[in-house]
C-alpha positions as CSV (number, residue, x, y, z in Angstrom):
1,X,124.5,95.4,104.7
2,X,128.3,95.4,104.9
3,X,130.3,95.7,101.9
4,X,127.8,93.8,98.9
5,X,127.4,96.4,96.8
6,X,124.4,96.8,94.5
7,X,123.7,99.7,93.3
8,X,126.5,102.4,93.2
9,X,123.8,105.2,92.1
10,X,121.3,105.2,95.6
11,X,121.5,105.5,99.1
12,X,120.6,103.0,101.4
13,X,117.0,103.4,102.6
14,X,117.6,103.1,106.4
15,X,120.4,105.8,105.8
16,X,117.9,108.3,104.3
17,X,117.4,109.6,101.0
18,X,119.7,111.0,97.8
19,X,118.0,114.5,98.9
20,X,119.2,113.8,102.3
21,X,122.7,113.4,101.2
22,X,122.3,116.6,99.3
23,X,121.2,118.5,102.0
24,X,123.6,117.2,104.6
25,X,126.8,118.2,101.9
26,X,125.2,121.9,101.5
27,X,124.9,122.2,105.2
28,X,128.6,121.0,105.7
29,X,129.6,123.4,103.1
30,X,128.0,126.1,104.7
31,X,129.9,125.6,108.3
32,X,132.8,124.7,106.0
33,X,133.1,120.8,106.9
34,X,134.4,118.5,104.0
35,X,132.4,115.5,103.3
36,X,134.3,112.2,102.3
37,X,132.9,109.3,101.2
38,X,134.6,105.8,101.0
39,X,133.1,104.0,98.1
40,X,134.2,99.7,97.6
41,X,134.8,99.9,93.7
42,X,136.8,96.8,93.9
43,X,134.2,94.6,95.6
44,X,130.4,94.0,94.3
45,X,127.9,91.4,95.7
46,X,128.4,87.5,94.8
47,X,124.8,87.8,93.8
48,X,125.3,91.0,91.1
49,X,124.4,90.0,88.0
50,X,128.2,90.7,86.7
51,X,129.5,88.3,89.2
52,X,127.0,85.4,88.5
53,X,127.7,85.9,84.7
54,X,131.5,85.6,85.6
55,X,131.4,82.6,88.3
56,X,129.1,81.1,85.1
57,X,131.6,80.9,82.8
58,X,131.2,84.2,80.7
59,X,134.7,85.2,79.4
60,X,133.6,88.4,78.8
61,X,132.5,89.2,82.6
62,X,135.2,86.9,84.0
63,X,137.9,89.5,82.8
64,X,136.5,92.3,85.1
65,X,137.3,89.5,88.2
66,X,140.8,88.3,89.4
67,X,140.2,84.7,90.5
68,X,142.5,83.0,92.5
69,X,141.8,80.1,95.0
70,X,145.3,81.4,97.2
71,X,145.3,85.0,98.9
72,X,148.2,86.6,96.3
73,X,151.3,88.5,98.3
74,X,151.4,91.9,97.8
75,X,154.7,93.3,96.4
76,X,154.9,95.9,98.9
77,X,152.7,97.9,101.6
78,X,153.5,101.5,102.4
79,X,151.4,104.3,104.4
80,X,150.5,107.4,102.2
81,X,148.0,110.1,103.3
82,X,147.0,108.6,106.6
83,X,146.3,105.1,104.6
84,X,147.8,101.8,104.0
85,X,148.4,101.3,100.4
86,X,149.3,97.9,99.2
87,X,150.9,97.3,95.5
């Protein structure tokens, strides 16, 4: 669980089914609730097959990674939209 992700295109099994999904968003639409998801684009497993690829020395697959052994500064933070945005 937590944030490895595998598989952008299914729901988790113990969270129900892609037809479960579907059927929860037309029910919110119907009593006019929004549905947000908050999908981790920037984050996959360090057992997807991109990342092994990458962490074994593929050049090609290492340019969709930043690697750095130091946590970088960010230039700035600021609050947008009821978020924390960082730059």
């Amino acid at each position: 669980k937590g944030f490895d992700i595998r598989d952008y295109f299914s729901v988790r099994k113990d969270l129900g089914t892609l037809e479960d999904l579907k059927k929860l968003q037309q029910k919110a639409t119907t009593l006019g609730i929004h549905l947000f998801m908050d999908l981790v684009f920037n984050h996959v497993s360090k057992e997807h097959e991109w990342f092994v690829k990458a962490q074994n020395g593929s050049a090609h697959y290492r340019n969709y990674f930043i690697h750095t052994k130091e946590k970088p500064e960010f230039l700035r933070t600021f609050h947008k939209d009821s978020a924390v945005w960082a730059e």
